[in-house]
N, C-alpha and C positions, 0 to 999 in steps of 0.2 A: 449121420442123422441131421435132418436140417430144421434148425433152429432158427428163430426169430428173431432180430436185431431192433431195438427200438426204435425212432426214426432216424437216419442216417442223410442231413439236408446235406447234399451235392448238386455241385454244377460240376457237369464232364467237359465242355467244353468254354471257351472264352463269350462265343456266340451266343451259350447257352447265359449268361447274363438275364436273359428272357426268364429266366427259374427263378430269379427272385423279381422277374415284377416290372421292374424299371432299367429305364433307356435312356442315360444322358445323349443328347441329339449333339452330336459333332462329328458333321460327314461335310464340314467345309465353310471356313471363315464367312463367306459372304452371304452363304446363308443364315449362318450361324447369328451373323449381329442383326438380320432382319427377324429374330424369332424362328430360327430356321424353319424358314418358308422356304420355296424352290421351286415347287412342281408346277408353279405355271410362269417362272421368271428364268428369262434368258439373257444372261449376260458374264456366262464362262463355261469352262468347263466343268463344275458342277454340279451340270445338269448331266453327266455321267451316271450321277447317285441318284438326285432327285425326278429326273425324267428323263431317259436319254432320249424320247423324240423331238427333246428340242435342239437336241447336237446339231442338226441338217440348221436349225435356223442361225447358229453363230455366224458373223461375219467374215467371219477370219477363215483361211485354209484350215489352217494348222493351229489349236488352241489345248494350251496346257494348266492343269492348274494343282500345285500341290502344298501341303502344308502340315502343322503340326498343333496340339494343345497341350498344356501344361494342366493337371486335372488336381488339385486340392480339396478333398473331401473330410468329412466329421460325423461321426455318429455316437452319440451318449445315450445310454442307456441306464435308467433309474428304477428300482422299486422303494418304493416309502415304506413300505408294508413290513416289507423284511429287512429294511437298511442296507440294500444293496445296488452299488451303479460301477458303470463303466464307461470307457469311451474308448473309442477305436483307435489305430496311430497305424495308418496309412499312408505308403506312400505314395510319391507324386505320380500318377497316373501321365501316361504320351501317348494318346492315338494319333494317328497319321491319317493320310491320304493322297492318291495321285493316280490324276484325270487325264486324260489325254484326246483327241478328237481331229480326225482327218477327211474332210470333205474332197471323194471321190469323186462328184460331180454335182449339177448343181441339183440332185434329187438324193444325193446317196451318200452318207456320211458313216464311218468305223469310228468306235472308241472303244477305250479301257479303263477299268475303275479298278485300283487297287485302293484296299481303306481296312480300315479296325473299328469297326461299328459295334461293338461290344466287347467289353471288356474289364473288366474289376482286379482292386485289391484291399481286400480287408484285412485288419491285422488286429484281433483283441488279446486287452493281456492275459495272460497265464492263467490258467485256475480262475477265471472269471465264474459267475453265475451260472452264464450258458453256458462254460467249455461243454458240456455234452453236447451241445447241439453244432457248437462251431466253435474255435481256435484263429484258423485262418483263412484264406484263399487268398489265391493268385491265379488270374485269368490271362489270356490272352489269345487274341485270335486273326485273324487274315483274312477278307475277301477278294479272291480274285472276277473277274466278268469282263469277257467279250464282249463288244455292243456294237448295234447297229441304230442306223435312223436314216428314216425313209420320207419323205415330204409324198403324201398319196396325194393332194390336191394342193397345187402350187400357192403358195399364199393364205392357206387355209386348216388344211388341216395335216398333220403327218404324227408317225406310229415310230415305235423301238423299244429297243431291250435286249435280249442277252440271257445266256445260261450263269450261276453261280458257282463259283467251287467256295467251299467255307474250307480254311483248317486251323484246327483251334486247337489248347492245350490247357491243362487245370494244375493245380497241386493245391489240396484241400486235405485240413487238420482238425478232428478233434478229437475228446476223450469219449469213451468207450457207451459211460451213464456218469451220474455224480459221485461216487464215491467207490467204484473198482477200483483196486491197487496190485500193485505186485509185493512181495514181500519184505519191499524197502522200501514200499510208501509212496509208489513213482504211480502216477495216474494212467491206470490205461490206455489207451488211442489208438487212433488207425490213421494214415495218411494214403490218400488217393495222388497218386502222378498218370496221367496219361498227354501222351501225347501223340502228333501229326495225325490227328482225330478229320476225315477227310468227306464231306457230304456233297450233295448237287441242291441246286432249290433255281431260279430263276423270276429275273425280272420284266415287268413289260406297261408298256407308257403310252399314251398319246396327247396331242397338245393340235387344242383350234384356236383360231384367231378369230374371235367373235366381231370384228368388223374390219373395214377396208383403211383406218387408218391407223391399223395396228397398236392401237389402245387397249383395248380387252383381250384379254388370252384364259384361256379355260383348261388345266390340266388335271391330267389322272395318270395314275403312278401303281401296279399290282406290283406285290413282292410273294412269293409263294410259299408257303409251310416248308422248310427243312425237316426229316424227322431224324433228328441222332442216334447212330445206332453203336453203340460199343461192342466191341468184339473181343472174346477172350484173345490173349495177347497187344491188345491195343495199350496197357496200362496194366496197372499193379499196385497193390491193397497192402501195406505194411501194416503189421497190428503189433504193436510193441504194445510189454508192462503190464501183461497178464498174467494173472497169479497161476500156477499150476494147482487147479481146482477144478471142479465141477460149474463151481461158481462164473467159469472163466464160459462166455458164449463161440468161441474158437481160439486157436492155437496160435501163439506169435508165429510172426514170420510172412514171407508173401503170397500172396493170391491171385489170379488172376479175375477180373470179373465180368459180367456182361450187365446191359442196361441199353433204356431204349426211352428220349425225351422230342415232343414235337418243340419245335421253334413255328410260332405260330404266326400266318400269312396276315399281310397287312394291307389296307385300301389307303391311299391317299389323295383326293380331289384339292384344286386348290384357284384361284383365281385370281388373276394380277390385273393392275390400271396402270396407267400411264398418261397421267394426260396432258404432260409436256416435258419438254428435256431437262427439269430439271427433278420432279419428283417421279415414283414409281412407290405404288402400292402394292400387298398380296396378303391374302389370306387364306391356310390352307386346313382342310381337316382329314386328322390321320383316326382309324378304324384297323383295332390290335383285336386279332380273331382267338384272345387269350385262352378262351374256354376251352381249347385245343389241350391244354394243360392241366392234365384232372389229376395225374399223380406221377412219381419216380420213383422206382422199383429195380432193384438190383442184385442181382445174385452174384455172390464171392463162393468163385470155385477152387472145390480139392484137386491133388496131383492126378485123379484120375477122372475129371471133369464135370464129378459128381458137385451139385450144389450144397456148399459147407454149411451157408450161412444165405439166408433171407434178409431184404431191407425192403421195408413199404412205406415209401412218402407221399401223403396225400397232401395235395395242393388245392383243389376245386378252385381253377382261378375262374373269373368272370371277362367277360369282352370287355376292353376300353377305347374312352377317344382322347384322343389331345388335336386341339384347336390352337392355332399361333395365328401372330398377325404380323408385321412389319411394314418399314416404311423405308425409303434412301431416299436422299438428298446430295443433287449434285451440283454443289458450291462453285467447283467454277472445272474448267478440264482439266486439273490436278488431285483433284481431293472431293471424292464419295462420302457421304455423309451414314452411317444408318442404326438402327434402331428397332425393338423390337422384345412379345412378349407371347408365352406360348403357356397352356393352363393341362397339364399331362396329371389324367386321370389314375387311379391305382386299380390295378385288376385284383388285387388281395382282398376274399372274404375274410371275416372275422371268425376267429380259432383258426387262421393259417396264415398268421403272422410269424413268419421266421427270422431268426437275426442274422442267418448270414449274407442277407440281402434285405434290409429293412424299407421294404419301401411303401409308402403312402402316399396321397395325393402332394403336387407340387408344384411351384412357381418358379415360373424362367423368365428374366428378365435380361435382355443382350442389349447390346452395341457394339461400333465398331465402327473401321471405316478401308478406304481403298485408295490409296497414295499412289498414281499415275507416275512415275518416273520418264518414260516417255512411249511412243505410240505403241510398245512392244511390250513392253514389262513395266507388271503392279505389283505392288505392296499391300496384300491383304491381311486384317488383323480383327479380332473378335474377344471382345470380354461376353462373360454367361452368369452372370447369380442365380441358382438355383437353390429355393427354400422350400424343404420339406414341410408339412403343415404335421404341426406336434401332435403322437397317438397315442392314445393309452391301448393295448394291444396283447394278445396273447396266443400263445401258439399249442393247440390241444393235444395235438398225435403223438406226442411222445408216451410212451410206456414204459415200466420198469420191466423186468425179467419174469417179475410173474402176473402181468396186464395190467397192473396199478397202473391208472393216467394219472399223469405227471404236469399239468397243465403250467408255460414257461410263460411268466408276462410282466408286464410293464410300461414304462412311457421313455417312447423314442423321439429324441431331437435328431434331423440332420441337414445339411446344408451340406455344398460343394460350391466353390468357385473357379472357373476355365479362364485361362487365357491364349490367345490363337495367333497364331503368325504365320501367314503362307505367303505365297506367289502366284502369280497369273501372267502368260506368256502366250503372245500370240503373233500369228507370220502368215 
């Protein structure tokens, strides 16, 4: 018989980060301290992520760029109402990344982008308020991409891009509803693992030089809709600490399941100055085609592939923009200067505020800078303060067993601070 499960917030995969909403930007130090701006500035390999048609403009043959961040995050959660708060205890977050870029000639250039462009871990304590809704996660995920870049009119304007593979993996934790037990008092739950979770999506870029003394540059940056599709066998549904009752909505033990979440296509335009060797401007706006995300739905199947159990999450996210700006400064041919601030909107309507990704509008403020060692190899490095703007918020869709809405809410603080260290090597 298939039963109904209340709502059931999952991310299947680390990419899928996009399910709750928000996108720490860390695809590469030197963007990173300029407000990670990019997609119309050239000067590394970077523009892997952010544009590859600007790979043809590097100067260099051969240009590499790889690196790491330190990710320290906080989320508190309060109700006054009913004298109840919590706060997360996460740990330290490492995405990576590495660039690579080889100028076949002088019209035709190959790159490679490996990177972790999404990715989470939340950890609240035990028997919190929300355990029904969430416990924990851990994300984590891998993009790989092939790239090309092609200069179509010498000095002016040229195109690139590349197919995507994503593989990403989850392990997601919580209890069942509020107060299911088993007969010693141990709170229901269920725990999702899956992993080597494997999709396609694809990138594609072009970049003009709006005049003859390579001052203004005008770029655009498509990323395409991933849609994730889980497959029975991909992963597995543990349901521990259910009573042997009627009362229980399925049977300990494991599951397989299926499910199916878009990762929604993204526009980025952006535009750089230079108006002499020592400063460089950009400013870019990104367009998150979030509506793509209307709900996640999941069925836990029986030994006989029959559906056990139903899960219905509705999201109704809306479209977002984030606008960044930045600046560098280069002090003398040692030492890059830079700086930068970026205003990333929240795509979450109101009654589909989840906790296990809280996210609301926020502010990014970077820096950083770029330590020439000599003509071949830098030292790049990026700090990020990113402050959530405080929400009183609440999340509608959960129900009990027999429709009661269950409305979960309250006021969320959160912040996160990055610290970035890479390299940049060229030949």
């Amino acid at each position: 018989m298939k039963k109904v499960l209340s709502v059931f917030t999952l991310l299947l995969l680390s990419a899928v980060v996009y399910a709750g909403g928000y996108r720490v930007s860390l695809q590469g130090n030197r963007a990173l301290a300029m407000g990670h701006t990019g997609v119309a500035v050239v000067n590394s390999a970077e523009l892997a992520f952010f544009n590859p048609a600007g790979l043809i403009h590097l100067e260099n043959k051969f240009n590499i760029s790889a690196g790491g961040f330190a990710v320290f995050s906080d989320v508190a959660y309060q109700n006054t109402n009913l004298g109840t708060s919590a706060q997360t205890d996460s740990p330290v977050g490492t995405p990576v990344y590495l660039y690579a870029s080889y100028r076949v000639s002088d019209q035709f250039a190959l790159g490679l982008a490996v990177y972790t462009p999404y990715g989470s871990t939340v950890e609240y304590p035990t028997d919190w308020a929300g355990s029904h809704l969430v416990n924990s996660i851990e994300l984590q995920s891998i993009y790989v991409q092939p790239l090309f870049s092609w200069e179509v009119v010498e000095g002016r304007f040229s195109i690139g891009g590349g197919p995507i593979l994503a593989i990403g993996s989850v392990n997601f934790n919580r209890n069942l509803n509020r107060d299911l037990t088993d007969l010693e008092g141990n709170r229901s739950n269920v725990t999702i693992d899956a992993s080597g979770i494997t999709e396609f999506g694809f990138s594609f870029g072009a970049l003009l030089n709006l005049d003859d003394n390579d001052k203004w540059k005008l770029g655009f940056n498509y990323r395409s809709l991933i849609d994730v599709n889980v497959e029975a066998g991909d992963g597995v549904a543990t349901f521990a600490n259910l009573p042997d009752s009627a009362l229980a909505p399925i049977d300990n033990g494991e599951f397989d399941f299926t499910a199916s979440l878009p990762l929604p296509a993204e526009w980025t335009v952006g535009l750089s100055y230079k108006p002499n060797d020592k400063w460089l401007f950009a400013l870019d706006y990104n367009y998150a085609e979030w509506s793509a995300y209307e709900s996640l739905d999941l069925q836990f199947l029986g030994s006989d592939g029959s559906v056990a159990l139903e899960s219905i999450n509705p999201r109704n996210y809306e479209d977002a923009s984030t606008i960044r700006v930045g600046a560098q400064y280069s002090l003398n041919e040692k030492l890059d200067l830079r700086a930068g601030y970026y205003f990333d909107e929240s795509p979450v309507q109101d009654g589909f505020f989840a906790p296990e990704t809280p996210r609301n509008d926020s502010n990014g403020f970077t820096g950083g800078f770029t330590y020439n060692i000599n003509e071949k190899l830098a030292i790049d490095a990026s700090f990020l303060y990113l402050s959530f703007k405080e929400i009183d918020a609440s999340f509608d869709s959960f129900f009990e067993a027999d429709g009661t809405p269950v409305p979960f809410e309250g006021t969320y603080k959160s912040s996160a601070v990055v610290g970035g260290l890479g390299v940049s090597y060229k030949l």
